[in-house]
VEXLUMLUM-294116 format. One record per atom (N, C-alpha, C): residue number from 0; atom name; z, x, y. Coordinates in nm, 2 decimals. Example, Ala and Ser with C-alpha at 12.3 -4.5 7.8 and 13.67 -1.06 7.14 Angstrom:
// VEXLUMLUM-294116
REC    n  atom       w       u       v
REC    0     N    0.78    1.32   -0.57
REC    0    CA    0.78    1.23   -0.45
REC    0     C    0.78    1.32   -0.33
REC    1     N    0.71    1.28   -0.22
REC    1    CA    0.71    1.37   -0.11
REC    1     C    0.79    1.29    0.00
This chain:
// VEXLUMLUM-294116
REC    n  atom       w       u       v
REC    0     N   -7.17   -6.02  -14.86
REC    0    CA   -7.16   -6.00  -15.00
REC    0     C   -7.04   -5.90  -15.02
REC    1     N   -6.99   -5.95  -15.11
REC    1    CA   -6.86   -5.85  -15.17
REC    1     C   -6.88   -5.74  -15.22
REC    2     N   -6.88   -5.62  -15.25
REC    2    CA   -6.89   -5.52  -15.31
REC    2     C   -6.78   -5.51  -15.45
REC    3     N   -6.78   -5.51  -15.54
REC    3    CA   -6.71   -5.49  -15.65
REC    3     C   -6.72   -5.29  -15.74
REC    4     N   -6.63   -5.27  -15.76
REC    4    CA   -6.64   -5.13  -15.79
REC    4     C   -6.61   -5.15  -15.98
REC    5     N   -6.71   -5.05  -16.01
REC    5    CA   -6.72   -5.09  -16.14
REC    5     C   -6.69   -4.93  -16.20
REC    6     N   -6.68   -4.81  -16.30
REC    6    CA   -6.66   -4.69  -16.31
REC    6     C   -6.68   -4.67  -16.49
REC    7     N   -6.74   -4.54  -16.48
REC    7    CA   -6.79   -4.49  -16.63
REC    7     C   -6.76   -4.36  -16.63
REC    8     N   -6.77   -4.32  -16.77
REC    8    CA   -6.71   -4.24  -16.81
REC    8     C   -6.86   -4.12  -16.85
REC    9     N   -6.84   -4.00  -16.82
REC    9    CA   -6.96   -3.88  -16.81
REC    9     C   -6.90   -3.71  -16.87
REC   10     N   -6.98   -3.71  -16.96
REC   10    CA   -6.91   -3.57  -17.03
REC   10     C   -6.90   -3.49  -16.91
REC   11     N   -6.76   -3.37  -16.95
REC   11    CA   -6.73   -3.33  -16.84
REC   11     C   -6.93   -3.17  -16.81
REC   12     N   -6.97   -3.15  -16.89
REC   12    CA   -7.07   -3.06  -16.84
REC   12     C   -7.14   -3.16  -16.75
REC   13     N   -7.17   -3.27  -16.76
REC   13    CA   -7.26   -3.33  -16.70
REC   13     C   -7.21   -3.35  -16.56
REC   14     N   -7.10   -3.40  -16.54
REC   14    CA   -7.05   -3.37  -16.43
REC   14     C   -7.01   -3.27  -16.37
REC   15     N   -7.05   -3.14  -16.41
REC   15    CA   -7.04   -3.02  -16.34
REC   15     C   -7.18   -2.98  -16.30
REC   16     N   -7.25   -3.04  -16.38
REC   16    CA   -7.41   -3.05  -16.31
REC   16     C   -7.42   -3.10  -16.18
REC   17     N   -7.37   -3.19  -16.22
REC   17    CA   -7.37   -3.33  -16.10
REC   17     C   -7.28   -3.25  -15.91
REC   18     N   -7.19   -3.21  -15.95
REC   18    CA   -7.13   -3.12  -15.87
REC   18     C   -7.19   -3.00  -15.79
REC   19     N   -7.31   -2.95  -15.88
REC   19    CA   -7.35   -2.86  -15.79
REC   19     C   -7.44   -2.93  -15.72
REC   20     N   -7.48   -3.03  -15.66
REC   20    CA   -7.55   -3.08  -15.64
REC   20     C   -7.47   -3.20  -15.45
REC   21     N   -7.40   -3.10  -15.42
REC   21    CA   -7.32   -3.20  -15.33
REC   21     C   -7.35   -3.29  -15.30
REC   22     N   -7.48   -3.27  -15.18
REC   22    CA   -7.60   -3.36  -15.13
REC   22     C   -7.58   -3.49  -15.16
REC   23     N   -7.60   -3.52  -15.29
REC   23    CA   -7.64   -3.63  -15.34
REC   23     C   -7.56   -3.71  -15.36
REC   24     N   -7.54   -3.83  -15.34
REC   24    CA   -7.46   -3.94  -15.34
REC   24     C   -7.46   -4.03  -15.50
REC   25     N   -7.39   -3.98  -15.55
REC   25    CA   -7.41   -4.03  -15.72
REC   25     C   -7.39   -4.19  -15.67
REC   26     N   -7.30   -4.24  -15.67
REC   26    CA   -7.31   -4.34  -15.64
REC   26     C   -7.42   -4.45  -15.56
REC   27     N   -7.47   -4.41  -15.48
REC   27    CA   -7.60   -4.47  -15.45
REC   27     C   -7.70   -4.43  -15.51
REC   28     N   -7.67   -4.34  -15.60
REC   28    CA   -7.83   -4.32  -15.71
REC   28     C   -7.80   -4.39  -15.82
REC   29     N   -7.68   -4.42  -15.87
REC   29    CA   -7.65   -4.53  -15.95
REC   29     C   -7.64   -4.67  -15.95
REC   30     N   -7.63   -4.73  -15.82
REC   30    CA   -7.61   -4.86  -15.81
REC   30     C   -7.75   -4.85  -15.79
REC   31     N   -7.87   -4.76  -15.68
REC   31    CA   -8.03   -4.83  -15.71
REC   31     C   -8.07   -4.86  -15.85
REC   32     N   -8.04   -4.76  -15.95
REC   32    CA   -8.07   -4.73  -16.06
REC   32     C   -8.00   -4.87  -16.13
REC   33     N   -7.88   -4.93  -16.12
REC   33    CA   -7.84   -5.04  -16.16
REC   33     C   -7.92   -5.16  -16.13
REC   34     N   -7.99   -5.16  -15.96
REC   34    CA   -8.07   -5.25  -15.91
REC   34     C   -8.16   -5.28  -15.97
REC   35     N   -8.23   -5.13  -16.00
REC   35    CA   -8.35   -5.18  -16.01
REC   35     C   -8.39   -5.22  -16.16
REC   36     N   -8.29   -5.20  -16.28
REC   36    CA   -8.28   -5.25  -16.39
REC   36     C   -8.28   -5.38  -16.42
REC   37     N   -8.19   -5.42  -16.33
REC   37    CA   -8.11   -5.58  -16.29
REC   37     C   -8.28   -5.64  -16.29
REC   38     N   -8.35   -5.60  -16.18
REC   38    CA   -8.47   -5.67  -16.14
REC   38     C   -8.56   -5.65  -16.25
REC   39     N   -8.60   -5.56  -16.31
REC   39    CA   -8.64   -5.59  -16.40
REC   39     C   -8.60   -5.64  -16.51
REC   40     N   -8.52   -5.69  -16.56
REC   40    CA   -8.43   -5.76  -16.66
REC   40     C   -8.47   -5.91  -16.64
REC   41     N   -8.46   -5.91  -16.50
REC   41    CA   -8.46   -6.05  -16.45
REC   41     C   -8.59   -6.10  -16.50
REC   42     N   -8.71   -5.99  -16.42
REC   42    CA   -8.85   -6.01  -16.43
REC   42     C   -8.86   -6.03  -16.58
REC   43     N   -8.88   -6.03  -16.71
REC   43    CA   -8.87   -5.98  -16.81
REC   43     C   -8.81   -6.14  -16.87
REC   44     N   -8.66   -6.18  -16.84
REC   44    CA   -8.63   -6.31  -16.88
REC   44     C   -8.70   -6.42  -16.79
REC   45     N   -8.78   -6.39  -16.69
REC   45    CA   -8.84   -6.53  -16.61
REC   45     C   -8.96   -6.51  -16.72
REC   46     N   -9.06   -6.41  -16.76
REC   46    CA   -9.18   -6.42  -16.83
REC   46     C   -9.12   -6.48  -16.99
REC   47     N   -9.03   -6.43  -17.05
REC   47    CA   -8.99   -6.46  -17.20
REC   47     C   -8.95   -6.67  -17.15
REC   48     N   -8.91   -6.71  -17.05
REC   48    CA   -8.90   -6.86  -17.05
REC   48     C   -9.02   -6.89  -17.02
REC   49     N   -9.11   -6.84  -16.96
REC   49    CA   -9.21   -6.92  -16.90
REC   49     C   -9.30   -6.86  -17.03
REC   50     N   -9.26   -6.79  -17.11
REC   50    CA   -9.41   -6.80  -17.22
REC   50     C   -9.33   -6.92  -17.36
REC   51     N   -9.23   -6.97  -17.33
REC   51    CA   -9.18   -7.07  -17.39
REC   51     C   -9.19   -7.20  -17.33
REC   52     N   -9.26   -7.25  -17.25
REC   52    CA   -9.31   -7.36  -17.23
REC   52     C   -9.40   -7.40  -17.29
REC   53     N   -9.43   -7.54  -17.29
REC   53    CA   -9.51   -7.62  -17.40
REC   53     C   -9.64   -7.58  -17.31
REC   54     N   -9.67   -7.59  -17.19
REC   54    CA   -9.80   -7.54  -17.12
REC   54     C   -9.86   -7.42  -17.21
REC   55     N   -9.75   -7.31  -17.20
REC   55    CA   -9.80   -7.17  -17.22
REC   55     C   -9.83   -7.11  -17.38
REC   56     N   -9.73   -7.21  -17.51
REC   56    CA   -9.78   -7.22  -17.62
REC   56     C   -9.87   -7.30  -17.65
REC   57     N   -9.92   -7.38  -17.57
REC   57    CA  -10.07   -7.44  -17.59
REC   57     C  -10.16   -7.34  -17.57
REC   58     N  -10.15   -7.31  -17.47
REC   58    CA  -10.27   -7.18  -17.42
REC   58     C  -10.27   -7.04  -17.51
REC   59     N  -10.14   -7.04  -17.54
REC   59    CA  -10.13   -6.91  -17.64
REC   59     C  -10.22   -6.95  -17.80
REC   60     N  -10.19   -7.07  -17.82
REC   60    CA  -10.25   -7.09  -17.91
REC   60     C  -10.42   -7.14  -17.90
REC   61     N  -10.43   -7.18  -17.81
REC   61    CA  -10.57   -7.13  -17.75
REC   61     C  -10.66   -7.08  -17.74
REC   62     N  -10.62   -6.99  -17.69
REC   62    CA  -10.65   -6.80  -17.67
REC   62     C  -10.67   -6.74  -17.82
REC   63     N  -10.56   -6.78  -17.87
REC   63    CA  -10.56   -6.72  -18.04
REC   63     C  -10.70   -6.72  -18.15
REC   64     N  -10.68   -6.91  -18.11
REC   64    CA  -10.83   -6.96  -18.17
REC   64     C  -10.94   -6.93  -18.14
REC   65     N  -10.98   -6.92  -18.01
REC   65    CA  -11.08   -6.83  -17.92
REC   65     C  -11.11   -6.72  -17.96
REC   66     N  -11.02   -6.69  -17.99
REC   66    CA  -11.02   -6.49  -18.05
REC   66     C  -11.12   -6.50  -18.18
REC   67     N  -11.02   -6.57  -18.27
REC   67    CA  -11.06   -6.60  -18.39
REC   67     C  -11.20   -6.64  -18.40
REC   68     N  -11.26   -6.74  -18.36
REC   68    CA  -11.36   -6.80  -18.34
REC   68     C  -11.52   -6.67  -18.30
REC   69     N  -11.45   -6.60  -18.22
REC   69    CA  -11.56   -6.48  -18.16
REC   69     C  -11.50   -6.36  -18.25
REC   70     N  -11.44   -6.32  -18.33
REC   70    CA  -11.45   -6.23  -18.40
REC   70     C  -11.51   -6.27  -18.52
REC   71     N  -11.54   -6.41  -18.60
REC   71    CA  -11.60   -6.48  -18.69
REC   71     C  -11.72   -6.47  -18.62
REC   72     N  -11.72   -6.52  -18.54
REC   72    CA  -11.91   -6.52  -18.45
REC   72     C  -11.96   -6.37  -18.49
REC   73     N  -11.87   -6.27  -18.43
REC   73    CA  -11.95   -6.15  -18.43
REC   73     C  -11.97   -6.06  -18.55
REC   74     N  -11.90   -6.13  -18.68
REC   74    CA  -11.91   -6.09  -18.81
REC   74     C  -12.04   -6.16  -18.90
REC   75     N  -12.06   -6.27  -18.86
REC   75    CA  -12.14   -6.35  -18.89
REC   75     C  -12.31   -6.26  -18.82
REC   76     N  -12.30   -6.22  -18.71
REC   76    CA  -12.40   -6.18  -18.63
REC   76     C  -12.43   -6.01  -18.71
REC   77     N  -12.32   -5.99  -18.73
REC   77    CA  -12.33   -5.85  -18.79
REC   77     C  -12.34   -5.85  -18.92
REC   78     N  -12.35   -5.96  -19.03
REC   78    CA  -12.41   -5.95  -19.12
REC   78     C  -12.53   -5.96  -19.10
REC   79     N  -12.58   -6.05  -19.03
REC   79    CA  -12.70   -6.10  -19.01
REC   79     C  -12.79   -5.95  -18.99
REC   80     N  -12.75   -5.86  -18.97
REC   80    CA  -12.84   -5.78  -18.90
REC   80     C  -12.85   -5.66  -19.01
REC   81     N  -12.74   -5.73  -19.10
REC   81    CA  -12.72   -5.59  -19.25
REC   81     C  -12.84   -5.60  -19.33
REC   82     N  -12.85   -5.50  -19.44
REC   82    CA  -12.99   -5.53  -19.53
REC   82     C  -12.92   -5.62  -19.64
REC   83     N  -13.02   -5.66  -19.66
REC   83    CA  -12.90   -5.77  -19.83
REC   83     C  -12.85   -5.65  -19.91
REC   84     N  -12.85   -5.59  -19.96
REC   84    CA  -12.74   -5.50  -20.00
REC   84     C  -12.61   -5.48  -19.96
REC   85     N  -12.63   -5.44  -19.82
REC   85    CA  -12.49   -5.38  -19.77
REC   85     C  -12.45   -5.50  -19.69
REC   86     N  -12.52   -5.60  -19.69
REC   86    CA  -12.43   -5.74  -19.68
REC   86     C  -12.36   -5.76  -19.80
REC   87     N  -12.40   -5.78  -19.92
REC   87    CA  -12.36   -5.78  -20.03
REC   87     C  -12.22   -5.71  -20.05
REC   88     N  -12.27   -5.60  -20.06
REC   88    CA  -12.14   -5.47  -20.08
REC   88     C  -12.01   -5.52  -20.00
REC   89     N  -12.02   -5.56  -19.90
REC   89    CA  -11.95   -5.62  -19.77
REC   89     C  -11.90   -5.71  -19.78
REC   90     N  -11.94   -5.83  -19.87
REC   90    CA  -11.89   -5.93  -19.89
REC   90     C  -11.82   -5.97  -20.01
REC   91     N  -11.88   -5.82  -20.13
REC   91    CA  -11.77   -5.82  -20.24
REC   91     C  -11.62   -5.77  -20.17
REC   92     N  -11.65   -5.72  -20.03
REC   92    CA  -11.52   -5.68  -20.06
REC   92     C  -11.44   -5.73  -19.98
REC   93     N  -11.46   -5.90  -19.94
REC   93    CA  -11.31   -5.98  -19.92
REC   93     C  -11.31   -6.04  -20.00
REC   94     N  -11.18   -6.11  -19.97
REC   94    CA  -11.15   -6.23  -20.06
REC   94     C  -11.21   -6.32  -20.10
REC   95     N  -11.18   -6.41  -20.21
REC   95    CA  -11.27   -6.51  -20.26
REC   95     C  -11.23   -6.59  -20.14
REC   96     N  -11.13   -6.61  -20.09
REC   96    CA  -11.12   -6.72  -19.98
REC   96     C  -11.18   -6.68  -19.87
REC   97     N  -11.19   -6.59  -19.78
REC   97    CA  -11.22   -6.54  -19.68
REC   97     C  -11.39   -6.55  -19.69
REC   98     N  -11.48   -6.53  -19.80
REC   98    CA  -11.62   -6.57  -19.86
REC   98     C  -11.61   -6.70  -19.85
REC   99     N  -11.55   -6.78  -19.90
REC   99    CA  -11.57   -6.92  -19.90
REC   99     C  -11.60   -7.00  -19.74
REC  100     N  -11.44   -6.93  -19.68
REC  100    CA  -11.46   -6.94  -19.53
REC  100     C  -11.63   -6.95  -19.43
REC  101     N  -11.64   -6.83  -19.47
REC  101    CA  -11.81   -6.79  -19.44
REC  101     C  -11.90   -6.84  -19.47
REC  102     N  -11.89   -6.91  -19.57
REC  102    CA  -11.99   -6.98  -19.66
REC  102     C  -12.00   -7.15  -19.56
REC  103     N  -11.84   -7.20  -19.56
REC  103    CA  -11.84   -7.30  -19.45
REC  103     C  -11.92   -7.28  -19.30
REC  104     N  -11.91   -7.18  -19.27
REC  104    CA  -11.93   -7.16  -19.13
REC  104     C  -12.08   -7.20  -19.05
């Protein structure tokens, strides 16, 4: 593999920091630091295509309904267990559609 040299520009304080510091190889703490961004970048664009497949927005949408479905369950369960009052009180306070919903269920 080829090595290519690439260079940036660093206020000069920061590079006097950097200088006391002989030891250290700026350059190989920058190219890991480049690496390891690269990899995750990569990681990152393989998940954003693969949650763009027709498989994965089926299932997303899936999941969604599922959700939906058990948080309706456990609303429904949790009125059930209210006194008619504060079912009441509870149910003035969604929407007429969202009542209606319930009413279907």
């Amino acid at each position: 593999m080829t090595e290519e040299i690439i260079s940036l520009r660093i206020n000069s304080e920061l590079k006097e920091r950097m200088n006391s510091f002989n030891e250290v190889n700026w350059s190989a703490v920058i190219r890991n630091l480049i690496e390891k961004r690269v990899e995750e970048l990569s990681k990152i664009e393989k998940m954003r295509k693969q949650l763009e497949t027709k498989e994965e927005q089926e299932l997303i949408k899936w999941s969604v309904e599922l959700g939906r479905k058990a948080k309706e369950n456990s609303f429904k369960k949790l009125l059930s267990q209210l006194s008619k009052e504060k079912r009441e009180e509870l149910l003035s306070r969604l929407s007429q559609e969202n009542r209606k919903k319930l009413q279907e269920m």
